[in-house]
Each structure stands twice: as C-alpha cells, then as structure tokens.
LOTI-732165 format. One record per residue (C-alpha): x, y, z. Coordinates in nm, 2 decimals. Example, Ala and Ser with C-alpha at 12.3 -4.5 7.8 and 13.67 -1.06 7.14 Angstrom:
<sites>
<<1.23,-0.45,0.78>> <<1.37,-0.11,0.71>> 
</sites>
This chain:
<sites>
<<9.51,6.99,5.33>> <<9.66,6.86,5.05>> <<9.60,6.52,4.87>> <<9.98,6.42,4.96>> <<9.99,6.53,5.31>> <<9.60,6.33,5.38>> <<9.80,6.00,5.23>> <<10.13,6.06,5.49>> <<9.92,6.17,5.79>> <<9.57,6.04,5.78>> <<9.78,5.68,5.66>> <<9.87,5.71,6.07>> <<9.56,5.86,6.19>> <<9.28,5.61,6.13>> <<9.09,5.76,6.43>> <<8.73,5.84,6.53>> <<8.69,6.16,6.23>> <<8.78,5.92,5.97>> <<8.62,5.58,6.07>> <<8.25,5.80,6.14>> <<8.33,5.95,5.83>> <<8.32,5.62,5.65>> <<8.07,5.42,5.84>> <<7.85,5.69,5.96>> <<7.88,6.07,5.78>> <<7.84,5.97,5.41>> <<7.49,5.89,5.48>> <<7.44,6.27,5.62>> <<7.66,6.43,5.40>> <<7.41,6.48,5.14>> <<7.13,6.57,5.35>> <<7.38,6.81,5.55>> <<7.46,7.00,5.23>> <<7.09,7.04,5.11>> <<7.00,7.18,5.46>> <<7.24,7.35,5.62>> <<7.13,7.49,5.97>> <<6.92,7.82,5.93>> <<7.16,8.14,5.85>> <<7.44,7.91,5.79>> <<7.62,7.82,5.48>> <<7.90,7.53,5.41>> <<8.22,7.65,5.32>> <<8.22,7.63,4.94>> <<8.31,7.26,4.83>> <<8.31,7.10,5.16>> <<8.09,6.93,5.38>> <<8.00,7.05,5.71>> <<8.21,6.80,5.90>> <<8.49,6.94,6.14>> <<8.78,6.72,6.20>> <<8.78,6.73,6.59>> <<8.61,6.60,6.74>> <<8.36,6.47,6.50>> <<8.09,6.70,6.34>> <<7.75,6.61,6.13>> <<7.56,6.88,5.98>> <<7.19,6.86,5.97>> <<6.92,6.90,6.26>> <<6.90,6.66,6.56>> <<6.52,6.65,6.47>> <<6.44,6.66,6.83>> <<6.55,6.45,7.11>> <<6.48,6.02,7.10>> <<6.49,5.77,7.37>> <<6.77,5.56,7.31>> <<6.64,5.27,7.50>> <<6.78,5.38,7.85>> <<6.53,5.22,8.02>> <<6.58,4.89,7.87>> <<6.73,4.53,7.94>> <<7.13,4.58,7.84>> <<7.30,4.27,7.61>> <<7.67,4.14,7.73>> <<7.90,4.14,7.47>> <<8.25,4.03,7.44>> <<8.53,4.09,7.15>> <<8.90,3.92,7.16>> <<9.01,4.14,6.88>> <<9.00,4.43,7.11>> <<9.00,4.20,7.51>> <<8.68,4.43,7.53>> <<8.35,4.34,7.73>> <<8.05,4.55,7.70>> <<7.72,4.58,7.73>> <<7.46,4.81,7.51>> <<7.05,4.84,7.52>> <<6.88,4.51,7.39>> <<6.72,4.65,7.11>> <<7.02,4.81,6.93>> <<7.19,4.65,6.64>> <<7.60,4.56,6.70>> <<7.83,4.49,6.39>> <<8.20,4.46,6.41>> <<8.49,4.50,6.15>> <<8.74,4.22,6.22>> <<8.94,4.31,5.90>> <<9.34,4.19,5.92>> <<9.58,4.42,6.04>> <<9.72,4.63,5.80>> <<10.06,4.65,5.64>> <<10.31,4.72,5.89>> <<10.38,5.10,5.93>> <<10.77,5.21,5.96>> <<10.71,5.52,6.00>> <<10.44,5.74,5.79>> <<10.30,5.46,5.54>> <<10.33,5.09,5.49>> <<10.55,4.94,5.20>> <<10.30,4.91,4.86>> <<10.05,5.16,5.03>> <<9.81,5.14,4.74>> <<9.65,5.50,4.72>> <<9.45,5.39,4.47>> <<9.23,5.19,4.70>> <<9.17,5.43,4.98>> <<9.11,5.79,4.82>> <<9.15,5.96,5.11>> <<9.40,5.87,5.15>> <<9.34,5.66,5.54>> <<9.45,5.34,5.60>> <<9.19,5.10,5.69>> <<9.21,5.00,6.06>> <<9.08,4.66,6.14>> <<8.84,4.57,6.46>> <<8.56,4.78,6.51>> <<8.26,4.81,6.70>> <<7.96,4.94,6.58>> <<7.69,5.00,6.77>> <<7.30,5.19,6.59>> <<6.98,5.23,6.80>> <<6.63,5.17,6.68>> <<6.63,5.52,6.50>> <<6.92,5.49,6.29>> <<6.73,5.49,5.97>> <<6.57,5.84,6.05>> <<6.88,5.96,6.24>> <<7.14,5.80,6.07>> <<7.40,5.96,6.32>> <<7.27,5.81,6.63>> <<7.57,5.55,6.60>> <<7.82,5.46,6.83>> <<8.15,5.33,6.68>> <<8.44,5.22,6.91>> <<8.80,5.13,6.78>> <<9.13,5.09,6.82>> <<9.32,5.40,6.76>> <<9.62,5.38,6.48>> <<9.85,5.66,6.75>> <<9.97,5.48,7.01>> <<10.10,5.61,7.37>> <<10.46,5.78,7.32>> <<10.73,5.61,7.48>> <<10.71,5.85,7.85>> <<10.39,6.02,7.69>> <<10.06,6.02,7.77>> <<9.67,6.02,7.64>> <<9.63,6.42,7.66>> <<9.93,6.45,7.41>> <<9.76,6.25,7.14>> <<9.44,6.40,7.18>> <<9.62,6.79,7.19>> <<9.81,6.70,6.84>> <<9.45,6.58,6.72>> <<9.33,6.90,6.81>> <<9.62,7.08,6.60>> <<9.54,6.92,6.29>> <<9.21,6.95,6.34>> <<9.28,7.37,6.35>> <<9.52,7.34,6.03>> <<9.23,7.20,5.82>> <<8.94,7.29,5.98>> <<8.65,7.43,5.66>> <<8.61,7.65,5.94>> <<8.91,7.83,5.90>> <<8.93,7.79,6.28>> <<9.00,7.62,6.59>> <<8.65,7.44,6.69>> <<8.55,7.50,7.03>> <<8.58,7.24,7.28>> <<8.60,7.10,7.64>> <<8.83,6.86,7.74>> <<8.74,6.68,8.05>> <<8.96,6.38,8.24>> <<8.81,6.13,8.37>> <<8.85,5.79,8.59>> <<8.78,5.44,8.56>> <<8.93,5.15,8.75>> <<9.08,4.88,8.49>> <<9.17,5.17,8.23>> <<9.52,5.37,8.26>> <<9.36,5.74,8.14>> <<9.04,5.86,7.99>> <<8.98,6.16,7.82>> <<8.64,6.30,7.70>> <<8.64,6.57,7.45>> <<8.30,6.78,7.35>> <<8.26,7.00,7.08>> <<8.01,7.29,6.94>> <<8.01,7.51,6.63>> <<7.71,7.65,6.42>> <<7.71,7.31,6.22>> <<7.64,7.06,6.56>> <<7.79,6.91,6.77>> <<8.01,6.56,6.89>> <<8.15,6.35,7.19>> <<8.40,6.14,7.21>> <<8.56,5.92,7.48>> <<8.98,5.88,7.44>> <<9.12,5.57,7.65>> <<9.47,5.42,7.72>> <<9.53,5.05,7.84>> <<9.89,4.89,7.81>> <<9.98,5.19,7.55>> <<9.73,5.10,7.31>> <<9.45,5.42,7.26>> <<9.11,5.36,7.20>> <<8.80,5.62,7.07>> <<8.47,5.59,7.14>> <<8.28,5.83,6.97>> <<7.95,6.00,6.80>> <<7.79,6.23,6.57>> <<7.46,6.22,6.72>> <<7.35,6.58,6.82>> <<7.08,6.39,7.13>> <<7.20,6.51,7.45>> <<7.05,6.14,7.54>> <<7.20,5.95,7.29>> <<7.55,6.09,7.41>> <<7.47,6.03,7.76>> <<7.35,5.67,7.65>> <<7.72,5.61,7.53>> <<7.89,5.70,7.86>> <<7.67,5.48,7.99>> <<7.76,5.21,7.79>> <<8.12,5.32,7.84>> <<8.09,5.26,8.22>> <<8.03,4.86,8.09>> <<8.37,4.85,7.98>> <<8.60,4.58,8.12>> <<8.88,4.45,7.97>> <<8.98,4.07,7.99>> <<9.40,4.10,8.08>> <<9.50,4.04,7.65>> <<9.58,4.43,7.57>> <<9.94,4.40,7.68>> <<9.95,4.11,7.40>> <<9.72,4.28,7.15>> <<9.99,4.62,7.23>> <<10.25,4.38,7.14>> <<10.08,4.26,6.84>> <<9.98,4.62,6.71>> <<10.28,4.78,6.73>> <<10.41,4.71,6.37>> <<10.07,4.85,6.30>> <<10.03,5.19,6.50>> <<10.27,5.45,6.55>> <<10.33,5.63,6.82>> <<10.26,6.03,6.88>> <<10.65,6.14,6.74>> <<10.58,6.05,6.44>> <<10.24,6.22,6.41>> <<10.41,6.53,6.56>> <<10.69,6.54,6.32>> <<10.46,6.48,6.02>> <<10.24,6.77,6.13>> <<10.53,6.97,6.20>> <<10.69,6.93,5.88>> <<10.40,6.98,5.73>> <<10.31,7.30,5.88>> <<10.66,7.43,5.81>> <<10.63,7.33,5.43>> <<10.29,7.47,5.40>> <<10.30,7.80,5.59>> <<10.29,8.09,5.36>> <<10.62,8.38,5.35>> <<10.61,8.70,5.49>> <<10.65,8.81,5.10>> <<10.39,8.62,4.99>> <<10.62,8.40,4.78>> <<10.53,8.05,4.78>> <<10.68,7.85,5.07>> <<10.97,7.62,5.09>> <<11.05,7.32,5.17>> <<11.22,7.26,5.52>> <<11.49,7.07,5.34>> <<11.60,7.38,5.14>> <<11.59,7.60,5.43>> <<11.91,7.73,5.64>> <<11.72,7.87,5.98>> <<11.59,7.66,6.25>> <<11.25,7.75,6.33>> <<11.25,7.82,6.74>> <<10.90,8.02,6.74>> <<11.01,8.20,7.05>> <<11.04,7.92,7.25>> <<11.40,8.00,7.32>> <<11.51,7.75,7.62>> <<11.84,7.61,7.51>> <<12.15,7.71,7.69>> <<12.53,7.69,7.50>> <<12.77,7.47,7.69>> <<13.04,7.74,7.78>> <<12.88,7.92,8.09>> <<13.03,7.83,8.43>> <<12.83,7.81,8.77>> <<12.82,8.20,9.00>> <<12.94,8.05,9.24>> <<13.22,7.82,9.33>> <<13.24,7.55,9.63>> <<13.48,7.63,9.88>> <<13.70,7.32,9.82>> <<13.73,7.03,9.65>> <<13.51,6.80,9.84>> <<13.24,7.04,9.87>> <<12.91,7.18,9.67>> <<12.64,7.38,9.72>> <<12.29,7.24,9.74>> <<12.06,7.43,9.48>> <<11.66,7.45,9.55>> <<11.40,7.48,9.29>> <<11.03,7.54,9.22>> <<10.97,7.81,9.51>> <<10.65,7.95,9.45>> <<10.82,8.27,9.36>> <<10.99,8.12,9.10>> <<10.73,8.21,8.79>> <<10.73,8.34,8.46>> <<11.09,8.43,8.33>> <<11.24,8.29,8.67>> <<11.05,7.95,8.66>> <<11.41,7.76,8.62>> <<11.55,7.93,8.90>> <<11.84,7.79,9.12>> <<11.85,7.91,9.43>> <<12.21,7.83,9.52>> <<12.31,7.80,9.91>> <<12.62,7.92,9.91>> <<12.78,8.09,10.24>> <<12.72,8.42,10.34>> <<12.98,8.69,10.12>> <<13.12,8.39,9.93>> <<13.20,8.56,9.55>> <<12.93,8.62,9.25>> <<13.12,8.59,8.94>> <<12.98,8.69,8.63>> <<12.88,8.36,8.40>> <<12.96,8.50,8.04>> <<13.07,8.82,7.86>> <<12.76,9.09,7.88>> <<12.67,9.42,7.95>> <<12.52,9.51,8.28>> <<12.18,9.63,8.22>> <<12.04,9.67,8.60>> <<12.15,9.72,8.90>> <<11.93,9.78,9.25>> <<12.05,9.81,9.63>> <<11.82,9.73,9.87>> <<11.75,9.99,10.12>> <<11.48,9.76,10.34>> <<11.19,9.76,10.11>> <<11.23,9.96,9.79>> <<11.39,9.72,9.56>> <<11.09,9.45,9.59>> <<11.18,9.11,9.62>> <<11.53,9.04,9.47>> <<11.66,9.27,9.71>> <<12.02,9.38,9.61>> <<12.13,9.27,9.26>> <<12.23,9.26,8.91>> <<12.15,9.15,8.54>> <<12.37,9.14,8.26>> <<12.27,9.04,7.93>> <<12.47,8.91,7.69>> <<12.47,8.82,7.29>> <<12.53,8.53,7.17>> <<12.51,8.31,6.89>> <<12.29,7.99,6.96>> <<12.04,7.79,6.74>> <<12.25,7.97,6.45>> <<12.12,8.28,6.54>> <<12.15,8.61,6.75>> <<11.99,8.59,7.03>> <<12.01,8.79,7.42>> <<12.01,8.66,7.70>> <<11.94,8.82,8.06>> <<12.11,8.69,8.38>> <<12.03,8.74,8.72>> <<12.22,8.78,9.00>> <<11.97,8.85,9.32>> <<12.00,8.86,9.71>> <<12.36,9.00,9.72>> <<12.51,9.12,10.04>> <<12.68,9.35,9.81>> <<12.77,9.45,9.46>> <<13.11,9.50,9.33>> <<13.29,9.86,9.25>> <<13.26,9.96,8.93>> <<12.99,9.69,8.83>> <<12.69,10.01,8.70>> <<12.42,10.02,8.44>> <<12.63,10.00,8.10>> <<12.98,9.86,8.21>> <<13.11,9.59,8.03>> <<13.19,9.25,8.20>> <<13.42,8.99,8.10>> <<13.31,8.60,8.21>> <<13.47,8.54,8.55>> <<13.45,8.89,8.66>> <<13.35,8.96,9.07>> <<12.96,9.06,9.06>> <<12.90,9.10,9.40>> <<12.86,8.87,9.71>> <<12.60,8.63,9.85>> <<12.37,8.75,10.07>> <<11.97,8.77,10.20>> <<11.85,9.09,10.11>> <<11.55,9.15,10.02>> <<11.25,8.84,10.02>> <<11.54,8.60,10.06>> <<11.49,8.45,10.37>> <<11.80,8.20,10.44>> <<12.15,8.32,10.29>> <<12.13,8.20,9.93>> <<12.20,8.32,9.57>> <<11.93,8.33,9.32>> <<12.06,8.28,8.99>> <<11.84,8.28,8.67>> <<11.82,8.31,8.29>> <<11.56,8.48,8.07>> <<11.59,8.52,7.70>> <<11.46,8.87,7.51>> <<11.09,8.75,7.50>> <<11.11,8.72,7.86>> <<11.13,8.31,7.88>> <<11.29,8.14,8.13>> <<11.61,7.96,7.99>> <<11.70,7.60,8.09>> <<12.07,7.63,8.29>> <<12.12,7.26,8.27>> <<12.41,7.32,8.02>> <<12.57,7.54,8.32>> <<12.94,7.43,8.39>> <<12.95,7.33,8.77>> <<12.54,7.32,8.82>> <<12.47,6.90,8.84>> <<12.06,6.88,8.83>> <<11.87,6.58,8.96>> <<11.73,6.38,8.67>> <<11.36,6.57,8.70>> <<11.50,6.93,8.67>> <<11.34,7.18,8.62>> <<11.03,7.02,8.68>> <<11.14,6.96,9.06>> <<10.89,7.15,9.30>> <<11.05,7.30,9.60>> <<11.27,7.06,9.63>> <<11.68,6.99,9.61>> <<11.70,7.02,9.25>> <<12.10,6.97,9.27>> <<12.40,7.09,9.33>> <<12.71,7.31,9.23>> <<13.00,7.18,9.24>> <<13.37,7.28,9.02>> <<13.32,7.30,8.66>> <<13.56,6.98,8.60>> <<13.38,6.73,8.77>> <<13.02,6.83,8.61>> <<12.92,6.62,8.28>> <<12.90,6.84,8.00>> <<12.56,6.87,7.87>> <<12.51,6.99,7.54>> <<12.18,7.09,7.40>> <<12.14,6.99,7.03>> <<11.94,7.28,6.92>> <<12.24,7.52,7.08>> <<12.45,7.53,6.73>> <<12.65,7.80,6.61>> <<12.61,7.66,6.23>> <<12.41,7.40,6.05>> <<12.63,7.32,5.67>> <<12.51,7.15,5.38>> <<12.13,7.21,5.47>> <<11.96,7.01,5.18>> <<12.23,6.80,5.08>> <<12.06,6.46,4.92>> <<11.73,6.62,4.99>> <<11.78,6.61,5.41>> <<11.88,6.89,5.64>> <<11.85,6.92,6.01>> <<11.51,6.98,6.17>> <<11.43,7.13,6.47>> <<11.06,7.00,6.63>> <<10.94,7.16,6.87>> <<10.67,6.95,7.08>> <<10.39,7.16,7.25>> <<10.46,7.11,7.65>> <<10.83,7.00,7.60>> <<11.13,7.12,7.91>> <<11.38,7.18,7.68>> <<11.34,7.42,7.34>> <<11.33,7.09,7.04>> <<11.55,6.79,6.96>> <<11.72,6.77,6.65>> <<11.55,6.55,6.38>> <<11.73,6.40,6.07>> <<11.44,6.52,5.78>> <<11.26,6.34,5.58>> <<11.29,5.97,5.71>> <<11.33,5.78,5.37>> <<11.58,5.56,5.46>> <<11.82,5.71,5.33>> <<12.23,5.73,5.55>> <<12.54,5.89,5.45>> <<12.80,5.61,5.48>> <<13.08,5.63,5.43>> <<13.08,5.99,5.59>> <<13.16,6.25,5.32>> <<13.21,6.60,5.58>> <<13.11,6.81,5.32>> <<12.82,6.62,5.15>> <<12.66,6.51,5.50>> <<12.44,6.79,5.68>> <<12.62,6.86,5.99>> <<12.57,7.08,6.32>> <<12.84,7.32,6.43>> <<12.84,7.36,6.81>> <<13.19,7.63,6.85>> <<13.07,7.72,7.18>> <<13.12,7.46,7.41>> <<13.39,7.51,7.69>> <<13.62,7.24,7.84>> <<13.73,7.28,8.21>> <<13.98,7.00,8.33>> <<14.30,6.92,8.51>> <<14.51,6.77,8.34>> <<14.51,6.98,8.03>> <<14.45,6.67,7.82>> <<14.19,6.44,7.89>> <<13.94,6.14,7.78>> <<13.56,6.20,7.76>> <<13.29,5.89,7.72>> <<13.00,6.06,7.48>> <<12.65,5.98,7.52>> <<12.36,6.05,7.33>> <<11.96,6.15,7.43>> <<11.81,5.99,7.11>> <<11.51,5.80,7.04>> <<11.44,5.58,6.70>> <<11.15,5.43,6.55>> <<11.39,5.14,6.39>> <<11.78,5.02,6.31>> <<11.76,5.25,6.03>> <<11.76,5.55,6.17>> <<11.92,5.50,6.51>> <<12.27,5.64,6.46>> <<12.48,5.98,6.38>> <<12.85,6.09,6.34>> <<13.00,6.30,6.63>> <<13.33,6.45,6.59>> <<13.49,6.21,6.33>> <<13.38,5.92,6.13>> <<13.54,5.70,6.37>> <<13.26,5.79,6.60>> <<12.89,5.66,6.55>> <<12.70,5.70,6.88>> <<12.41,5.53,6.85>> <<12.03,5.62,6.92>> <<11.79,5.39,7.11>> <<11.59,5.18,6.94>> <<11.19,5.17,6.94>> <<11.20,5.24,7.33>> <<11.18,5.56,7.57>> <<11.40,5.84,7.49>> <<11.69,5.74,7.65>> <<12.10,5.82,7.70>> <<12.31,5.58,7.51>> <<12.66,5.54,7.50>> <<12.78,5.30,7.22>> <<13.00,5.32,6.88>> <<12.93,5.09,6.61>> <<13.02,4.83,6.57>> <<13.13,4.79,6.94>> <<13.28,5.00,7.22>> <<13.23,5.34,7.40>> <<13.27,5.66,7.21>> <<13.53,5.82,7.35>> <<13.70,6.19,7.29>> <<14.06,6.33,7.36>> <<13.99,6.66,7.45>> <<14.24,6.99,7.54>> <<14.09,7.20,7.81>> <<13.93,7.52,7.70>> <<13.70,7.65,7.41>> <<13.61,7.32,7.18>> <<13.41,7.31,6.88>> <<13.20,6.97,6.81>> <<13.06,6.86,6.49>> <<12.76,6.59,6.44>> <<12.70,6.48,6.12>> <<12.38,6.30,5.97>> <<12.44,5.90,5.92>> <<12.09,5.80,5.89>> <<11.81,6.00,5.82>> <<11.54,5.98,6.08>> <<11.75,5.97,6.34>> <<11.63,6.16,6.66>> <<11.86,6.34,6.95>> <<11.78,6.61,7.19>> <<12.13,6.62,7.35>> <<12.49,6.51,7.42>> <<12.69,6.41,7.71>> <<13.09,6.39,7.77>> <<13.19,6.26,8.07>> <<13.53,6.22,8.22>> <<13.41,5.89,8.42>> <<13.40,5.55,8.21>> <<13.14,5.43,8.49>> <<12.94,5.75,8.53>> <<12.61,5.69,8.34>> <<12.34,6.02,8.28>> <<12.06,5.76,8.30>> <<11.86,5.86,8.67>> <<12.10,6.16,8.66>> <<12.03,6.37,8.37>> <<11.70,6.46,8.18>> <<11.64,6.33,7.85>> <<11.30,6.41,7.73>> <<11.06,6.29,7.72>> <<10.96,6.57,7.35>> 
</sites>
C-alpha cells in the first residue's frame, strides 16, 4: 500500500490494527523479526503483523493465568459512557487526547503528515488494559476504543467489519486473505456485536466489534493465550453503558466517518492500483472511459414495458415475490397474477432463444414458455439480456427458436403449466453471466418499497405504463462525455451486498463544482434509452433524486438543463429528494415516447443511485420506491 493511499485511508481508519500497532506491537516487532516461528520466514521488509484482525509474531511462551480467579476493579470512563470492570491486579491507562480535526471526508484541513508517519490519525479516548505479565509478554494487552468508521446511514456493524477485511486482503504481507471466523453475538444494552478470530503461520488475534447509537467500538488483542483472550470476553460481559453515547455520537461525528467513505476510498483505490491486462501501468479512474461493473450486472434501462397489461383502467395485477423457487438467475422474479389466457407481450426487441411446451412433466418446472434475449447498450456497454416468459397456456404462431421479435409482439398467453400452481405469469430477467436483473425500471411494474428483498410476499403490482413512476437506474447510461474533465469523471462503486448494480459517484471529492454549467466541460451521463408512455402527448414530470452527501458541498447535480439542480440529501440516510436550487420542484416537459436525459456533474462528491419522474406533484417515492441503502 502506498505512502499516499495509508495517509487518505488509514487518516479514517484509526481502528484496533493501528492503535495495537502503536501501543502494543512495536515492542514485539523486534523480537518478532529475530525469531520468526520455526520454518517460517517474514515477508522481506515487513513485520509479521497482518492487518485483520490484529497479528503479533513471536511465540505465546506457553499459557499464563491472567488473574481469572481474582477480585475484579469497577471502572467508569465519560469519554466513552463506558463501565467496566477488569482483574485487580492489572494495570488500566487511558488516552483522553482531544478530538481530532474535523474529517470532511478522507482527511482533516492542515493534516500534518509530518507528525504521524503512517500516516493514521490519532484517535483520542482509549482504554488500555496489561496483566501482571506484560513485561515478559508484552502482547497480553487489552486495548478498547472508539472506532474512527462509524455506522452508515441504513448500514450496519457486519459492513464495517467486511470492508476491514478487504483492505486487510489488498495489503496483507501475506499476499493473502488471512483466515478468519466471524461470529455474532448478543448483549442487552449494545445494538450489535461482532467477534472476529484469526490464524496464520505468524499467530493469532481476537477482537470484539460493537455498535451503540451509531458509534463502533473495538476491543481487541494480540495475545496468542487462549486464556488471556477468554479473560477479555469476560471482561467484555462487564460492559454497561451509562445513556451519554447518543450525545458522545453527536459529538463525534465531525470526527468519524461513516463506511461510504471508506468504501469509496478503497474502491478508488483498488481501481487506480490494479495492474492492466498488458502489463502497462494502471490508470487513474479519472482518465478512464468504462465503468467498471465486475459482472455484477443488475441495472435495468428505463424503456421496457410490463408482459402484461391490466384489463382496464382501474385495475392491476398483484405480483408475488421471493417463492422459494425463485433462486439463482430468477431470484427477482415477479410472478404476475394475471387472468387465465390474458396476452404475453414481448418486453423489448430480441431474438427468441428457447422455447418448451409442456406435455405433463417433461419441460420441468416452467412448464410451457419462452426466452428471448436481447442486446442492448446499458452502463455504456454491450451487454444481453435473457427474458423469461414461463407458465403459458400457450405460445404464439410463429414465435420458434431464432425468430426475431419486435417490443409489443404477442408471446403467448397466461397460464399454469407446469410447477405453477395458481394461474399466474412468471416473468424474469437474467443477464449473460446468468444474474438475476433488477426489473424495477419495468414500465407498468410498481414494487413495494422493500423489492426485491420481499419474501413470499406481495411485492407489487402491474398496472398501465402511464401511471407507473419512471425509475431510472443511474448506472444504466448509454454514454458517459468528458470523462476527466478538471480531473473528475463519473464513478461507478459498487458496494459488496448492495440490491441494485452501484450508484454513481462524482470522483475525487475535492471540493471542486462546475458552476455555471459548461455542457461540454462538465462530465455528464447519457441515458438515450428511457421511454415515455402518457396521454396526453405532452406532459409535466416532478424529478427526484436517490442521493446521499457527506456535506452542502457535494449535495447537488444538473439534470436535463442548467435550470435544473436536484439536490442530494445531506449527511442523512440515502434518501429521495425532490428540490431545485434555490427553491422549487424540478420539473420536466416531456413528449411521450423515446427520451434521452442528461445529468451533469455540479459538485464533485456528490452521490446518486437513481432518478424518478413522476406525473403527480403529490406523489412522493419515499415508503414507495427503494433507494439504497449501497
């Protein structure tokens, strides 16, 4: 890991590694080096120290009696609204240093590298606790902190500790992912606990995550004494905390940042850093033209209409999701409860590429049915998508392996065959690499705000493509211009776990905004495949935004016209908002049919995973629509 990347990332990651590094490893290093375990060697010009969890070199020099049998000392510290108690005869020091500079979003203003070599940014209240052996066995240490990565807005302990565990594999002197096992845990009075263990050929660690009120704390070890680590859970189980964290989360958030901003630094980082196929040296993100997807192809362009249509006006169809045969390229299945024969139309241009009949048992589960796949140009690049029509009464004439179809072309009819119980069309989306593609963006389909995580449940409904909100995915662009332009382009981050394929990110946050808009200066996304379906012709959309922003200077972007300046929420939950600066509701005239929309960078930083126009001033996608959480 480079010298510059430590200063950006370890500046937010004053955790466990780094504080046992400081107070507790340089006293090992040495001996570490000079005696490595037997048949082991060091990886040349580093210590023997693996960055997750926490790991000493040197030999445990057989097991110690940490003093579990002895009286325990109460102990209380405001700087952390902690009470615990530890074994009599053990020595407790504590780090009350002042908070650090505040942290916008990767360092603090006049970050003095200079003082702090590695580049880690001090992190003030500490809790040290050493048993009676610490002179012979320096690691028997206990050291509990506040961690510097907070709780994402609508994110959660096992997030923080998982990204942990990526950078840990990036610079590991192993080369390597370190083996470990990740084990949650319960404790009333603490929102989630998480105990990670680790082993390799140079020792091993422990360490106890925690969340209360959105503030993380370690407490953690190097000591290789299966007693000395069970002595720390049970000084863990002392832990109560006296009602000041929501206050002291208040207090520390200038100081800590949440897990976005570690994700997009490691990100970056790994996209900067990774070398070529050609073995050329690798470039920067901001100089590149392709979005990196990684397979992880989810996003759906806003032009495909529903299979199905509602037999009036002041009808739908219910759609169910999550049945338990609903798995691997199927998992965002809708299962669509439209009438018996009603019509299957085909959802967008393709080829058909299967067809089946069901003869009472042959054809397996779907029964009789169709896919077609199509070719299409999303995340500005070819890509093929498979769709499935299953359970049909029956199949259209003429609709055979290899026949072209045109969107809005007859498929076949709804029906029950094969394992589909009730009359119901199952409709689904798969990309090339056989995974399931999020149909959200579907003209006509209206999900419940939880879709597609819903399990067997009403997941929505269908109704005419007019009345549905168009939802457009901000990944799903047909072009992305002036990549690089001031040094910032577009970035897609793609967070491990996520629903939807990556939100758009305006990178690097510097500060830096593009005002007054310049349309062929500003880096902009080119979405030419979104579809308008409306009577009258002409028409009024309100335009919201799924964003999320660490401050006012990176909470807003141009959409459409520089007129228009939705802006992002601020410091809170990802979130829809619908506003235009300086006042007002973005709105759009728009002409029924094929539109193209254009968003343009305004502030760099700025986060959003996707769009919304909708015809209803009133309507708002908050409790209706997903957005995140990434």
């Amino acid at each position: 890991m480079t010298p510059a990347f430590k200063k950006q990332l370890y500046g937010i990651l004053s955790i466990f590694v780094l504080l046992l590094i400081s107070f507790t490893l340089f006293r090992t290093t040495a001996e570490a080096q000079q005696n490595p375990p037997t048949g082991t060697e060091p990886p040349a010009g580093r210590s023997p120290t693996l960055y997750l969890p926490l790991i000493a070199g040197g030999s445990s020099g057989g097991q110690r009696n940490p003093g579990v049998d002895q009286a325990f000392t109460s102990f209380h510290h405001p700087p952390m609204g902690l009470t615990l108690s530890y074994p009599a005869d053990w020595a407790l020091d504590t780090l009350d240093t002042s908070p650090p500079a505040p942290t916008p979003e990767y360092l603090p203003p006049g970050y003095d590298p200079k003082s702090d070599e590695e580049g880690t940014l001090t992190f003030g209240n500490r809790i040290i606790l050493s048993s009676p052996h610490v002179k012979e066995h320096p690691q028997d240490t206990i050291l509990i902190g506040i961690n510097s990565v907070r709780i994402s807005p609508n994110g959660d302990l096992a997030t923080i500790v998982a990204l942990q565990s990526e950078l840990e594999r990036i610079d590991s002197p192993l080369g390597e992912s370190v083996p470990t096992t990740i084990t949650k845990q319960t404790m009333e009075g603490i929102d989630d606990i998480i105990v990670v263990s680790a082993k390799s050929q140079y020792g091993q660690s422990e360490a106890i995550w925690l969340a209360k009120d959105g503030l993380t704390f370690v407490v953690a070890t190097a000591s290789t004494d299966p007693a000395f680590i069970a002595m720390m859970h049970q000084i863990f189980a002392t832990f109560q905390f006296d009602g000041t964290t929501p206050e002291l989360a208040k207090k520390y958030e200038k100081y800590t940042v949440d897990a976005d901003a570690l994700r997009i630094a490691l990100e970056r980082w790994k996209t900067q850093t990774e070398p070529s196929p050609t073995g050329q040296p690798p470039t920067s993100t901001v100089q590149s033209s392709a979005i990196n997807v990684s397979g992880n192809q989810k996003a759906l362009s806003a032009n495909w209409p529903a299979p199905v249509i509602p037999i009036n006006q002041s009808s739908t169809w219910n759609v169910q999701c999550g049945s338990d045969k609903h798995t691997g390229n199927a998992e965002f299945a809708l299962d669509i409860g439209a009438s018996l024969n009603t019509d299957v139309y085909a959802v967008a241009d393709g080829t058909v590429s299967f067809t089946a009949i069901w003869d009472g048992s042959s054809t397996g589960s779907y029964g009789t049915h169709v896919i077609v796949d199509t070719t299409l140009n999303i995340a500005s690049q070819t890509r093929t998508y498979s769709h499935a029509y299953a359970h049909l009464n029956s199949i259209e004439p003429g609709i055979v392996v290899g026949h072209s179809v045109i969107k809005g072309d007859k498929i076949g009819k709804v029906g029950s065959t094969g394992a589909g119980g009730a009359v119901h069309l199952h409709f689904h989306v798969r990309d090339s690499n056989q995974n399931p593609v999020d149909p959200t963006p579907i003209l006509g389909f209206i999900p419940k705000v939880n879709f597609p995580t819903i399990i067997k449940t009403s997941c929505g409904v269908v109704d005419y493509a007019e009345k549905d909100p168009i939802v457009i995915e901000s990944v799903a662009t047909t072009q992305r211009l002036h990549q690089g332009s001031n040094g910032k382009s577009w970035n897609c981050i793609n967070p491990p776990g996520a629903t939807v394929e990556c939100y758009m990110y305006g990178d690097p946050n510097t500060g830096g905004f593009f005002v007054p808009l310049n349309t062929s200066v500003a880096p902009q996304l080119v979405y030419a495949n979104v579809f308008v379906y409306q009577n009258p012709v002409l028409a009024d959309y309100y335009l919201w935004t799924c964003g999320h922003a660490s401050s006012g200077g990176d909470d807003s972007i141009y959409v459409q016209n520089s007129s228009l300046v939705p802006m992002i929420a601020q410091a809170s939950p990802w979130t829809w908002v619908s506003a235009n600066f300086p006042s007002g509701l973005p709105t759009l005239t728009l002409t029924s049919g094929a539109l193209t929309l254009n968003v343009w960078m305004r502030e760099d930083g700025a986060r959003f995973g996707r769009i919304l126009l909708a015809r209803s001033s009133s309507y708002n996608p908050n409790g209706n629509i997903k957005c995140g959480p990434y």
